[in-house]
Residue frames as qw, qx, qy, qz and C-alpha x, y, z in Angstrom:
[[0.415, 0.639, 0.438, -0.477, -15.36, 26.45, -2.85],
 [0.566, 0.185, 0.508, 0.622, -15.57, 26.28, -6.41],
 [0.086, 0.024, 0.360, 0.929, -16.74, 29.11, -8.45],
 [0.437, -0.205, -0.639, -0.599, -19.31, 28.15, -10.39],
 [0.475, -0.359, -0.770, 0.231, -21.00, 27.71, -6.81],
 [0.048, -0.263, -0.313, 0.911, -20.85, 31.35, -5.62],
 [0.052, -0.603, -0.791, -0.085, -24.33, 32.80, -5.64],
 [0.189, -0.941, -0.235, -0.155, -23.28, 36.01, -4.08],
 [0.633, 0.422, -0.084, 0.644, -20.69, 38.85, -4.17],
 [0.413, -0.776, -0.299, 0.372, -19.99, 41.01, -0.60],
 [0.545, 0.374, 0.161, 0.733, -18.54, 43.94, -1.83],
 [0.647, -0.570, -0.136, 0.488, -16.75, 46.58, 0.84],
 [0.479, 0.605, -0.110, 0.626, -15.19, 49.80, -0.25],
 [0.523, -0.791, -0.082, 0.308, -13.04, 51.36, 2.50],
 [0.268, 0.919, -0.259, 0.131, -10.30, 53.45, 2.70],
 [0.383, 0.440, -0.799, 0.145, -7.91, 51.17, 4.18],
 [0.646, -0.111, -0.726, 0.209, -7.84, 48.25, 6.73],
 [0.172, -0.597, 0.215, -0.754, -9.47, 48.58, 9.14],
 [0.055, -0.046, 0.947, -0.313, -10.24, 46.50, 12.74],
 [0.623, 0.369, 0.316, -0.613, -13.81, 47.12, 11.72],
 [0.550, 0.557, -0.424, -0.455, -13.13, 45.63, 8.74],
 [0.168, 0.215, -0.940, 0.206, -11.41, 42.96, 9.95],
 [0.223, -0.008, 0.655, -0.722, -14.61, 42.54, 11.77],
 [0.676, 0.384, -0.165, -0.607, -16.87, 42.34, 9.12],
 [0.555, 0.364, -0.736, -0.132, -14.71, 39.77, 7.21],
 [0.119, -0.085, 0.916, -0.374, -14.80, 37.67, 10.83],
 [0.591, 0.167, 0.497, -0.613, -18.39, 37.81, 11.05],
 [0.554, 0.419, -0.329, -0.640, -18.64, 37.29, 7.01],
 [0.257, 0.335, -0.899, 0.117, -16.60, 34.00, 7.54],
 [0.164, 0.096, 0.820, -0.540, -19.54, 32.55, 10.07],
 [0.596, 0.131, -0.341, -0.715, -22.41, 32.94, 7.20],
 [0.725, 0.215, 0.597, -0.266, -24.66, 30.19, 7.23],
 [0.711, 0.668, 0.184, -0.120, -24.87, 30.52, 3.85],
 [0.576, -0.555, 0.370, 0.472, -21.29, 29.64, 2.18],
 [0.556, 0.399, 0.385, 0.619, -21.76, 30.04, -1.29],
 [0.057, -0.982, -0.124, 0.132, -20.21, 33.71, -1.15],
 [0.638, 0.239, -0.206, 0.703, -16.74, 35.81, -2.16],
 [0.316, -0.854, -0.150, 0.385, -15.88, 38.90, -0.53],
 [0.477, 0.477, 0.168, 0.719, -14.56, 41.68, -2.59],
 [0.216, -0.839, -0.076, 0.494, -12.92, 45.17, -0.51],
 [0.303, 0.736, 0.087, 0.600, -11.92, 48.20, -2.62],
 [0.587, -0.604, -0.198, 0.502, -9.13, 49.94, -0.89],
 [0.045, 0.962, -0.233, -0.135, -7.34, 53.29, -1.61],
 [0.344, 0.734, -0.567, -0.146, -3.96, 51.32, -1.96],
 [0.556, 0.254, -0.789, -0.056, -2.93, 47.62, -2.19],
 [0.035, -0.476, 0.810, -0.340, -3.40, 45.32, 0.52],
 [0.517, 0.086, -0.831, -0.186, -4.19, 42.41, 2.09],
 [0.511, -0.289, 0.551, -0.593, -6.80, 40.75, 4.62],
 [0.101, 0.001, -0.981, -0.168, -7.53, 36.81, 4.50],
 [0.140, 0.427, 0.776, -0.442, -10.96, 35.91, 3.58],
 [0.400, 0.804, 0.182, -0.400, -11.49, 38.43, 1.06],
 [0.548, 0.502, 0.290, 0.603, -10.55, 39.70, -2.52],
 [0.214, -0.699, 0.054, 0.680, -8.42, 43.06, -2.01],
 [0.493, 0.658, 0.363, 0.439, -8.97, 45.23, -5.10],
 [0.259, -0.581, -0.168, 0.753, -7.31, 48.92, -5.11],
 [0.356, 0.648, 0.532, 0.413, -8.43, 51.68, -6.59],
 [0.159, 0.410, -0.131, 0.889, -6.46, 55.32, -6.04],
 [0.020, 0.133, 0.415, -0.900, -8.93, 57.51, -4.06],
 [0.225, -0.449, -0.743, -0.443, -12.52, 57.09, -5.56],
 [0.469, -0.288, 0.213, -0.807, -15.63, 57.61, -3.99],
 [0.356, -0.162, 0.901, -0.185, -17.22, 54.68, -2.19],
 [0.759, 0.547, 0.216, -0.281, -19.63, 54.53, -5.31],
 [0.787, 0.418, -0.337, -0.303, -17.46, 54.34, -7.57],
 [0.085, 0.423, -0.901, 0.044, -15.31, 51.70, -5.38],
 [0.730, 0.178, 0.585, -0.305, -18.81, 49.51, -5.09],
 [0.745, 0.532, 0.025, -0.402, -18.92, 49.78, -9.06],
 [0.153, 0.585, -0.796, -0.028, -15.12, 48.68, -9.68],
 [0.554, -0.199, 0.683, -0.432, -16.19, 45.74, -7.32],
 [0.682, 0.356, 0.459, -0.445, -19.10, 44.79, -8.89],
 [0.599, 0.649, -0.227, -0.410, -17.44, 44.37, -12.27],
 [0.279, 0.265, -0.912, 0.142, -15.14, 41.23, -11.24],
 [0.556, -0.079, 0.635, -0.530, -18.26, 39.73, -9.05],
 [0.089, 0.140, -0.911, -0.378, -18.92, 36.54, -9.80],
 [0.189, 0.344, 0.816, -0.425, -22.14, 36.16, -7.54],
 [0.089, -0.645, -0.628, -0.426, -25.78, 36.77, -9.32],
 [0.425, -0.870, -0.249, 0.041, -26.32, 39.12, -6.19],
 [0.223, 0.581, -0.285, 0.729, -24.25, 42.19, -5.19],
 [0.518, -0.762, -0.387, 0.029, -24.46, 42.57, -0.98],
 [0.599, 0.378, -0.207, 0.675, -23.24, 45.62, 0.10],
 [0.580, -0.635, -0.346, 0.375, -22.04, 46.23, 3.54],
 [0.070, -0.864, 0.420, -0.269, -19.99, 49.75, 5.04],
 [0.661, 0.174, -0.674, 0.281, -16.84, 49.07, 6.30],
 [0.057, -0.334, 0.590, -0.733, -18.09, 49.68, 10.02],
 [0.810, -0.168, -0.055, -0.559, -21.03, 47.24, 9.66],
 [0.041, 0.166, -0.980, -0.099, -21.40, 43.34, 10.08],
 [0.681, -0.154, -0.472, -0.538, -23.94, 40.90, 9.40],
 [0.789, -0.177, 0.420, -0.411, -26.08, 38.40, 11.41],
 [0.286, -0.280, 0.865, 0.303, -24.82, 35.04, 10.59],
 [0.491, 0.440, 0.749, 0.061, -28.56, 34.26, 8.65],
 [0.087, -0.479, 0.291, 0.824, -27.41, 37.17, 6.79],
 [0.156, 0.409, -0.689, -0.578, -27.17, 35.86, 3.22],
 [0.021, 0.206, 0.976, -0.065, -29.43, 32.78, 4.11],
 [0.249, 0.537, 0.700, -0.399, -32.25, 34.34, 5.00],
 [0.500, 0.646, 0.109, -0.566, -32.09, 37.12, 2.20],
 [0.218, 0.167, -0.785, -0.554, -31.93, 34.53, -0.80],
 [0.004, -0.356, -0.902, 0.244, -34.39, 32.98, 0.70],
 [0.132, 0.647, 0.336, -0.672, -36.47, 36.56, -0.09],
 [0.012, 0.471, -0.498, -0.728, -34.96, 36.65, -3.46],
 [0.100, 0.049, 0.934, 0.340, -37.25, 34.20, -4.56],
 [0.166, 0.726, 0.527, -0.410, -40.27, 36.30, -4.02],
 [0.447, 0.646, 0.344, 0.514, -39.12, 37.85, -7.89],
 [0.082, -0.976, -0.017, 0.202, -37.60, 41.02, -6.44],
 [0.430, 0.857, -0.216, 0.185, -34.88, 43.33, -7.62],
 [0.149, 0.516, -0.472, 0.700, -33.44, 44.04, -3.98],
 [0.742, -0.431, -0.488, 0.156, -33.45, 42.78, -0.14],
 [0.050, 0.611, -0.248, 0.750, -32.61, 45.12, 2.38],
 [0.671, -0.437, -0.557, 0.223, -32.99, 44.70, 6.52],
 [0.417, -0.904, 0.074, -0.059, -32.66, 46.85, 9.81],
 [0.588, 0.495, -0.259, 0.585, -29.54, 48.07, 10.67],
 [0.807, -0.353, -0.467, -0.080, -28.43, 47.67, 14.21],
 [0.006, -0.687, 0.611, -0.393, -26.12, 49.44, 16.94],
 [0.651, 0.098, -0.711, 0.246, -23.59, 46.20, 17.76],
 [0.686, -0.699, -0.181, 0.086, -24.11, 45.79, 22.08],
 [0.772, -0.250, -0.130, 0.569, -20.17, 46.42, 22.42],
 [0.211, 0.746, 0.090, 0.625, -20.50, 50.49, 20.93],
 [0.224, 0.195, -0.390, 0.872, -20.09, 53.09, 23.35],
 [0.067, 0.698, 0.679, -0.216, -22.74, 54.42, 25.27],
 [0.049, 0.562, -0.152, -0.811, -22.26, 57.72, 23.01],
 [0.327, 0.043, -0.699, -0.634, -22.62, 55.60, 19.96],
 [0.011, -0.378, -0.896, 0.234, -25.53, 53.73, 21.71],
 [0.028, 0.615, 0.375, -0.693, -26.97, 56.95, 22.10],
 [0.173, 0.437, -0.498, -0.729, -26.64, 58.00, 18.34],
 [0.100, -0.241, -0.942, -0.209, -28.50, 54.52, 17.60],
 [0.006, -0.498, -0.748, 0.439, -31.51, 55.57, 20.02],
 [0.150, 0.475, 0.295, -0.815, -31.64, 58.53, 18.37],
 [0.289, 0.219, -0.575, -0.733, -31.88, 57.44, 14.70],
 [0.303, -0.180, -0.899, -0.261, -34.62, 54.90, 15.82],
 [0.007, 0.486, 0.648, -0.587, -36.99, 56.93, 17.73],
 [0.291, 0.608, 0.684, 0.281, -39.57, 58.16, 16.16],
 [0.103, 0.970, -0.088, -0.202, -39.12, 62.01, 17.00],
 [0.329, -0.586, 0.494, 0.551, -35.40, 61.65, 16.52],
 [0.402, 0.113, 0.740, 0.528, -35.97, 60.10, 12.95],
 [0.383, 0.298, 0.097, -0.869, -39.14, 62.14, 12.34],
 [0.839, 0.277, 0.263, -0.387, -40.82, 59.30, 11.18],
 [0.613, 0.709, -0.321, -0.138, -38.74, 59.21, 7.65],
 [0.639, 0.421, -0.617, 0.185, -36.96, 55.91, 7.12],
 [0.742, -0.550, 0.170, -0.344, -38.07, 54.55, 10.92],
 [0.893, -0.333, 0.263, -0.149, -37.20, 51.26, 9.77],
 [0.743, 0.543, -0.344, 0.186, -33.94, 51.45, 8.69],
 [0.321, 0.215, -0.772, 0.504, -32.35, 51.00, 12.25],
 [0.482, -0.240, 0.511, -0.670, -35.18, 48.99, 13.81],
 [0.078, 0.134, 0.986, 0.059, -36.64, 45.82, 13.55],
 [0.399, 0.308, 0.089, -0.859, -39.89, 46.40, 11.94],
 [0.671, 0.454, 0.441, -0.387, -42.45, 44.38, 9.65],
 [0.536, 0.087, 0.620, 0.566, -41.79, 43.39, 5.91],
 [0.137, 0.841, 0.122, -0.508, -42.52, 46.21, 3.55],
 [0.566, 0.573, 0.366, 0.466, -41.69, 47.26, 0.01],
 [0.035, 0.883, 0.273, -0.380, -39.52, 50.33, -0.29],
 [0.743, 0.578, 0.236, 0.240, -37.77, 52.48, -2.30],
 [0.109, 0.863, -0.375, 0.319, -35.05, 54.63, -0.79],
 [0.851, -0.509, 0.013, 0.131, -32.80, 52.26, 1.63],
 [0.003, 0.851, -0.508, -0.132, -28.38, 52.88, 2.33],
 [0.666, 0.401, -0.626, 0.066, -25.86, 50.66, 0.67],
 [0.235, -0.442, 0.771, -0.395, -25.01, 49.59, 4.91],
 [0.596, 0.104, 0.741, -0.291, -27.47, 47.06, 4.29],
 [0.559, 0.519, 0.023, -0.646, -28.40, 46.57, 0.65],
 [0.521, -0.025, 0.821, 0.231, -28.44, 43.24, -1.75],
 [0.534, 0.586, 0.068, -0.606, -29.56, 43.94, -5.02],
 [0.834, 0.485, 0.253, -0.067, -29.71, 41.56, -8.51],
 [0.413, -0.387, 0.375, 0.734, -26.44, 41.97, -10.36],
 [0.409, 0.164, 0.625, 0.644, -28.14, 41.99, -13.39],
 [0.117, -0.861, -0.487, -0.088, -30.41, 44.80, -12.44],
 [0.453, -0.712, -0.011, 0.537, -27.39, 46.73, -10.92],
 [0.445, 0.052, 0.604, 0.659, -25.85, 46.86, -14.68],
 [0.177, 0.709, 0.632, 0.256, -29.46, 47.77, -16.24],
 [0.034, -0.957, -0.283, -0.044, -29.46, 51.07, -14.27],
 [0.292, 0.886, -0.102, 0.345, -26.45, 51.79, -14.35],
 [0.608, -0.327, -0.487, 0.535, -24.91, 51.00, -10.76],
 [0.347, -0.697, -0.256, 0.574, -24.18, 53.50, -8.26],
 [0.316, 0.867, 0.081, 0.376, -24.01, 57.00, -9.52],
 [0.687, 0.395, -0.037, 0.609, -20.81, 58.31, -9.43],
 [0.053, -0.548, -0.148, -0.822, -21.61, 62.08, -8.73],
 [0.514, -0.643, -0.144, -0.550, -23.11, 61.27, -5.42],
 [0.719, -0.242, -0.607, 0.237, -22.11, 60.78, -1.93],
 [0.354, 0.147, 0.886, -0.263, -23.68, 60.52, 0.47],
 [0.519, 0.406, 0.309, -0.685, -26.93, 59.45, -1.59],
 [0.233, 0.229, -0.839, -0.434, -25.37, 57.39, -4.35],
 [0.105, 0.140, 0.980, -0.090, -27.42, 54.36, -2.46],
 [0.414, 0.528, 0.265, -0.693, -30.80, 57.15, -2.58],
 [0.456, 0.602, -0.237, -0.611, -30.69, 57.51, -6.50],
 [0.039, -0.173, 0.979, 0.098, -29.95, 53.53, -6.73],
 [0.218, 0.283, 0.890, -0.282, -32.73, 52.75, -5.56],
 [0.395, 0.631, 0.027, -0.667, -34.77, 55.47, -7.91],
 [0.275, 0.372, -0.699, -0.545, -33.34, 53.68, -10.82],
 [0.047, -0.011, 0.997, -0.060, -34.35, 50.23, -9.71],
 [0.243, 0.382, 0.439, -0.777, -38.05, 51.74, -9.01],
 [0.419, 0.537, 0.056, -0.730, -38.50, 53.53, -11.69],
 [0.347, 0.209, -0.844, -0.351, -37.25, 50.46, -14.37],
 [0.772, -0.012, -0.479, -0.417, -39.90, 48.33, -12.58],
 [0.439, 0.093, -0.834, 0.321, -37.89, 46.68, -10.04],
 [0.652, -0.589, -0.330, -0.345, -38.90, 45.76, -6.30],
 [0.439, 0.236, -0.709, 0.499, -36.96, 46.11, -3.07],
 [0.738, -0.444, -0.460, -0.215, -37.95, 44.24, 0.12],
 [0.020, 0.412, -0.704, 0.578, -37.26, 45.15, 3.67],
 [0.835, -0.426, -0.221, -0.270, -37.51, 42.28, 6.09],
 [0.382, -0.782, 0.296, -0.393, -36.31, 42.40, 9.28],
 [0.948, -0.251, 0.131, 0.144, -34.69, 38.92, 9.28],
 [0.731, 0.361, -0.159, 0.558, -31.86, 40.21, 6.78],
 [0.523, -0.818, -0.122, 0.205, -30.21, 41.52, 9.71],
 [0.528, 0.631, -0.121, 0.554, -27.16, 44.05, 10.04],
 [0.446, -0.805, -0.219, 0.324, -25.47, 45.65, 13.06],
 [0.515, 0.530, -0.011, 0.674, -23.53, 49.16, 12.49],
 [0.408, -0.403, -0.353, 0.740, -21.37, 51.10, 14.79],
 [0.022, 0.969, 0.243, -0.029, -23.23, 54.63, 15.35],
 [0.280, 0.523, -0.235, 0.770, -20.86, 57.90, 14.87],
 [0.359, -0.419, -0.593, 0.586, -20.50, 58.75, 18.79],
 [0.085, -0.953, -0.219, -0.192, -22.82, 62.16, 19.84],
 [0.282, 0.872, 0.149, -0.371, -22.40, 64.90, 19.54],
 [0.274, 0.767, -0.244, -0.527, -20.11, 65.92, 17.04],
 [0.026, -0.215, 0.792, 0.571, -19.20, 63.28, 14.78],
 [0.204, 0.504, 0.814, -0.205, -22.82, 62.22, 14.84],
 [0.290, 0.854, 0.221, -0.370, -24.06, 65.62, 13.74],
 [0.065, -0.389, 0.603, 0.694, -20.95, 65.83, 11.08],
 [0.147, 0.116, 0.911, 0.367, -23.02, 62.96, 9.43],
 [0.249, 0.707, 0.658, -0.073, -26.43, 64.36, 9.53],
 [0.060, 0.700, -0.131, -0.700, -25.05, 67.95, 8.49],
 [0.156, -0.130, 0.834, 0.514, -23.97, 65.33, 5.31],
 [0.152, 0.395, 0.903, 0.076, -27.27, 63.38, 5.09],
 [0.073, 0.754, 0.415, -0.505, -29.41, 66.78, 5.83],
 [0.280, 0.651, -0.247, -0.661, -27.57, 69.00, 2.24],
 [0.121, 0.086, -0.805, -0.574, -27.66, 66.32, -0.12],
 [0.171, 0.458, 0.872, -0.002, -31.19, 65.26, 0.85],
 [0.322, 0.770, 0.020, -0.551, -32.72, 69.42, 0.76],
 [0.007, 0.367, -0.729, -0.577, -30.51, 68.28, -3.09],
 [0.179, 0.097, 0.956, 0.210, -32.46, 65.60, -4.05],
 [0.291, 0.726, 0.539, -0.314, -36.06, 66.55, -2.80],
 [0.258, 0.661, -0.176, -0.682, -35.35, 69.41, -5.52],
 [0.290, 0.438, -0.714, -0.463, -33.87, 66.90, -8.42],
 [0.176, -0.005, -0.983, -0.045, -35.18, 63.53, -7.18],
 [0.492, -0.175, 0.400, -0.753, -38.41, 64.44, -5.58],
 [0.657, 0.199, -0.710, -0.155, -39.78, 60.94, -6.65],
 [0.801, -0.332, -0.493, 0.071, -38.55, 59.65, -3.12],
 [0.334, 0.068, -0.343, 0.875, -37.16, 63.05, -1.60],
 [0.230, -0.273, -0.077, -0.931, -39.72, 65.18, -1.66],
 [0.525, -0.453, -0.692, -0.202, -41.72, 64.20, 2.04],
 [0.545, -0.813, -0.045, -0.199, -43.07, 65.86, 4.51],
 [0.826, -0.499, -0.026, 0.260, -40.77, 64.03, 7.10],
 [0.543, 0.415, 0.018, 0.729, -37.60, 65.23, 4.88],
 [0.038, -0.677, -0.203, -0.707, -39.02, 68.94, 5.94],
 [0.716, -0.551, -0.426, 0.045, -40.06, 68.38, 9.54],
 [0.581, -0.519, -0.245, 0.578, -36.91, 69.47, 11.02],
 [0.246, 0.349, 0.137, 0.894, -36.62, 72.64, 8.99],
 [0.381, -0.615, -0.388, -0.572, -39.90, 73.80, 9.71],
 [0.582, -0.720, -0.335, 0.175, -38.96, 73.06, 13.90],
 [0.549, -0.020, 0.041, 0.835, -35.17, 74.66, 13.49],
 [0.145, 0.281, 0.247, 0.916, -36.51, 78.21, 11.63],
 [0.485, -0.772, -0.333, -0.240, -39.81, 78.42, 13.86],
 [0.637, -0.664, -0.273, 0.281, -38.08, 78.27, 16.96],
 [0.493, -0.179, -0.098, 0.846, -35.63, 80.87, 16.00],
 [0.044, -0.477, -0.366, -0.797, -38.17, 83.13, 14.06],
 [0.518, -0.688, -0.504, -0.071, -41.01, 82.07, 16.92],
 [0.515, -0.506, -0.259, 0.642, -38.64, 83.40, 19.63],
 [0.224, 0.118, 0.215, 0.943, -38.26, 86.72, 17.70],
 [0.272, -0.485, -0.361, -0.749, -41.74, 87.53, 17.14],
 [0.528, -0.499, -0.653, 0.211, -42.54, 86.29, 20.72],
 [0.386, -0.115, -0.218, 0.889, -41.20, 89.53, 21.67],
 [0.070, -0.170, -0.457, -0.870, -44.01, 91.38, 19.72],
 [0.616, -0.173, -0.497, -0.586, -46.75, 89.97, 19.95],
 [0.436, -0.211, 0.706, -0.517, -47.93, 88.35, 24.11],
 [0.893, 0.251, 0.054, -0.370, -50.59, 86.07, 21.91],
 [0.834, 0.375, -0.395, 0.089, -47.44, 84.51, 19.73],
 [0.074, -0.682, 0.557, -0.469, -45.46, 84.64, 23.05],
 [0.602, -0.182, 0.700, -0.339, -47.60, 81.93, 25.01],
 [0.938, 0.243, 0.107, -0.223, -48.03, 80.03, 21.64],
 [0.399, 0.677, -0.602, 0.141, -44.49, 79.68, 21.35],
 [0.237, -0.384, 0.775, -0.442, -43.98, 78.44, 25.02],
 [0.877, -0.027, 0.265, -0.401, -47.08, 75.98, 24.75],
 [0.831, 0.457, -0.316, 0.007, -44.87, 74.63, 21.52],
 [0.438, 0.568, -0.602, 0.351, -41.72, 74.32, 23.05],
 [0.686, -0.229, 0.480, -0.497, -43.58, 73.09, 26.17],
 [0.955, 0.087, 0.186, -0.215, -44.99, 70.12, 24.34],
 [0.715, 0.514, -0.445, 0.162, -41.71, 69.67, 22.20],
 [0.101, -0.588, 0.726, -0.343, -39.68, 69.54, 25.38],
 [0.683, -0.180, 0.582, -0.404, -41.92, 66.66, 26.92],
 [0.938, 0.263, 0.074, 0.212, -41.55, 63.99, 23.76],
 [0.518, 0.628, -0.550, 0.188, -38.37, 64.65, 24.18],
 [0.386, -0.442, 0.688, -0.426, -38.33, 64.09, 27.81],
 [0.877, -0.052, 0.358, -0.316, -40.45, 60.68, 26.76],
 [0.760, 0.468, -0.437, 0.113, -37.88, 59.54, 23.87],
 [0.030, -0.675, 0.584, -0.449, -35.28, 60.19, 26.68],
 [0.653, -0.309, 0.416, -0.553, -37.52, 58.37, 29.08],
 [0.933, 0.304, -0.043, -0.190, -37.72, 55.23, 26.60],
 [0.683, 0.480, -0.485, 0.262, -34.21, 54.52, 26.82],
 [0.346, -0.343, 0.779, -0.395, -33.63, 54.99, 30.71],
 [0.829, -0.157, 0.366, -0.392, -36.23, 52.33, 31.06],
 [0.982, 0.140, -0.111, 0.059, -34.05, 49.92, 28.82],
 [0.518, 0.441, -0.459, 0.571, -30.29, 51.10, 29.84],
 [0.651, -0.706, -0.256, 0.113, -31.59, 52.27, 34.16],
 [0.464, -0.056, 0.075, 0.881, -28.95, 55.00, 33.27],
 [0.076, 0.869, 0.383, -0.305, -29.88, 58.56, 33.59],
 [0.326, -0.376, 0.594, 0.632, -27.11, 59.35, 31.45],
 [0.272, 0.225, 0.858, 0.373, -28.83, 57.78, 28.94],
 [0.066, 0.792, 0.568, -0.213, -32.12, 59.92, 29.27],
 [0.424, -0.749, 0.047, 0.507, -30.11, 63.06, 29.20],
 [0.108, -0.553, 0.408, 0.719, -28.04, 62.70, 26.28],
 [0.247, 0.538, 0.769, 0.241, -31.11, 61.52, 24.18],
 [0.157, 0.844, 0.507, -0.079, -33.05, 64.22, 24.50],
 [0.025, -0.706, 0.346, 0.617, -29.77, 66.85, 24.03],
 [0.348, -0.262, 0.680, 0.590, -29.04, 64.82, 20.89],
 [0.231, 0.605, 0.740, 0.179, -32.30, 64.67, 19.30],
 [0.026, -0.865, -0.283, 0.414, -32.71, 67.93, 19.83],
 [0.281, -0.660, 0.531, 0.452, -29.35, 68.96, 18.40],
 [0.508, 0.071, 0.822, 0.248, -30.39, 66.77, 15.45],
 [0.069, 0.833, 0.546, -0.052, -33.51, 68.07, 14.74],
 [0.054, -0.899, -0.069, 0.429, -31.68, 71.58, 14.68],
 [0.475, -0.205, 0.686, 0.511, -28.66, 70.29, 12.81],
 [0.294, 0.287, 0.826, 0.386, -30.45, 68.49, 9.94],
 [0.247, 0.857, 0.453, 0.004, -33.31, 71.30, 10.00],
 [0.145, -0.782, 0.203, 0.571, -30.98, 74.29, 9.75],
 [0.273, -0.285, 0.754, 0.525, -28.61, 72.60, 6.68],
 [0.548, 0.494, 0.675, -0.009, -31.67, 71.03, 4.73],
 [0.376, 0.865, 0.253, -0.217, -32.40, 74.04, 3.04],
 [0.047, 0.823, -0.201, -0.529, -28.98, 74.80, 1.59],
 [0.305, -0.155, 0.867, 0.362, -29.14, 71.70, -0.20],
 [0.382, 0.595, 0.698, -0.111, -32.56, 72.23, -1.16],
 [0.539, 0.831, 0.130, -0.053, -31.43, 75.31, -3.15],
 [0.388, -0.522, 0.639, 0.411, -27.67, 74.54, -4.03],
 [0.662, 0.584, -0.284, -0.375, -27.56, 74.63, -7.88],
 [0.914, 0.260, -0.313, -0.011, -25.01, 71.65, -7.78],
 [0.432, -0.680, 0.556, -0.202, -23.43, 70.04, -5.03],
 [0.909, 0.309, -0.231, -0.155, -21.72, 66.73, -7.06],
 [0.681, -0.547, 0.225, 0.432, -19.14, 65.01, -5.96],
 [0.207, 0.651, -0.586, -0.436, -15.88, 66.00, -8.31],
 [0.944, 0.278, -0.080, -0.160, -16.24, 63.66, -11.07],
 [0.329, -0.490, 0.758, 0.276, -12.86, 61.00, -10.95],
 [0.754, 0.543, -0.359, -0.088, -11.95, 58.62, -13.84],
 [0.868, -0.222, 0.374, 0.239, -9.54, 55.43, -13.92],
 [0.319, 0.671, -0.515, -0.428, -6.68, 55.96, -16.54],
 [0.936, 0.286, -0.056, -0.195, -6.96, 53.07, -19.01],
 [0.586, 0.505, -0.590, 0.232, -3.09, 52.67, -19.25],
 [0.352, 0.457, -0.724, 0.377, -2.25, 52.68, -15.46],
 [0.512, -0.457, -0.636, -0.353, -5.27, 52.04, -14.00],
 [0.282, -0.205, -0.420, 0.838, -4.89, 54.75, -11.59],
 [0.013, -0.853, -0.469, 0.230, -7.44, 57.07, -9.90],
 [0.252, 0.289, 0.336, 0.860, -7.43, 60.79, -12.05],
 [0.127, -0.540, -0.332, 0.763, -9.06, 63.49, -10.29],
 [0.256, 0.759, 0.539, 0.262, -11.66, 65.22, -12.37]]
């Protein structure tokens, strides 16, 4: 493949080799579409065939997308996690979108058939509509084309020369570097398209607890944003689980008081129990595991409490940045801020 033929730059930051990774790069290798390089950003040297290995000390995975993105040769940046892979019409189908004058291409994001049935379960729950509370449905579902403006770097393709304009990935953030990307792109004018052909599949964190590590993440830097970014934080849905988390612990308090706020408590936690019992219900009827049912409706729950509990201390945390890092110019080593 010559150069002057690539069209488009895959760019991977992990922390080292990994068999996911290795996985990726297999799947990347099966593209329809072959005019492509692959660039990973590791923590320290090494080597996987199929790709460009770049190291960079200890970064953040922003700033190992931006490191990337400055030796890419492709017009297009596409940037995967290192626990994702693509659909082979991956790259095909979203240049094929790029010609509709947009900025950015983006696509559902998929739990792979071969996960666990814990990480299965962590999929079901970010794509059900109580478990997601509406907010950002169709980022792990197959859904309609759409214009939006907040999507994660697990799935995201975006102009190179637009990535430059705004600045790439901010630095200072993570999770949410991919959030305040997409604000720049927005607010300069650009356009990013989700359609449901540029496909992705990403292993789920397994319930309960490494699952809820990540939404404890996702749950204080968003209450962050909605305060500084409100632009494309500040929604209802964002709020949702606070507002069920702090009722139901306040509600249950005053229930004591008050026989009127007693049976409106129970009526609530009546009706909340039964869409859970039907999210639950939606997944026996496609796994015919009661298992399944079960640890839906604990995890959603357990979400929902998670993400609503945390929200708020991100929502008034005066600054929660990552530590700023820095390449040294002589040894082009990572420097801790």
């Amino acid at each position: 493949m010559k150069n002057n033929n690539i069209q488009i730059t895959v760019i991977i930051p992990v922390r080292t080799i990994t068999e996911y990774v290795k996985e990726t790069v297999s799947h990347l290798m099966k593209q329809s579409e072959k005019r492509f390089e692959v660039i990973i950003v590791t923590d320290q040297k090494e080597k996987i065939n199929g790709a460009k290995v770049i190291s960079s000390g200890e970064p953040t995975p922003s700033y190992k997308r931006n490191l990337a993105a400055k030796t890419a040769k492709g017009k297009i940046l596409a940037f995967l996690d290192d626990d994702s892979f693509p659909d082979k019409d991956w790259l095909k189908n979203a240049l094929k979108i790029f010609k509709n004058h947009c900025s950015g291409v983006c696509g559902p994001t998929l739990t792979p058939p071969s996960d666990s049935i814990y990480q299965k379960v962590s999929g079901y729950i970010l794509s059900s509509w109580i478990g997601s509370g509406g907010a950002g449905l169709y980022r792990n579902k197959v859904m309609p084309r759409r214009e939006v403006d907040d999507y994660p770097s697990v799935n995201l393709l975006i102009k190179k020369e637009v990535f430059f304009k705004v600045g790439g990935f901010d630095v200072n953030h993570w999770p949410g570097e991919d959030t305040k990307l997409c604000l720049d792109i927005v607010k300069d004018g650009g356009k990013i398209i989700y359609d449901p052909s540029v496909l992705v599949y990403h292993h789920r964190r397994a319930v309960f607890l490494p699952h809820l590590r990540q939404i404890s993440r996702y749950a204080q830097r968003r209450g962050y944003f909605s305060k500084n970014f409100p632009e494309t934080s500040l929604r209802l849905g964002y709020f949702l689980p606070s507002f069920f988390s702090y009722g139901m612990i306040f509600g249950f308090i005053f229930s004591f008081y008050s026989p009127v706020l007693s049976k409106i408590y129970l009526i609530a936690l009546l009706i909340y129990v039964f869409m859970l019992f039907l999210s639950g219900l939606e997944v026996f009827f496609k796994e015919k595991k009661i298992i399944y049912l079960l640890l839906t409706m604990a995890g959603i729950f357990l979400t929902h409490l998670t993400y609503g509990l945390i929200f708020p201390f991100g929502l008034f945390e005066k600054n929660i940045k990552t530590i700023p890092h820095r390449i040294d110019e002589k040894s082009g080593r990572y420097v801790g801020g």
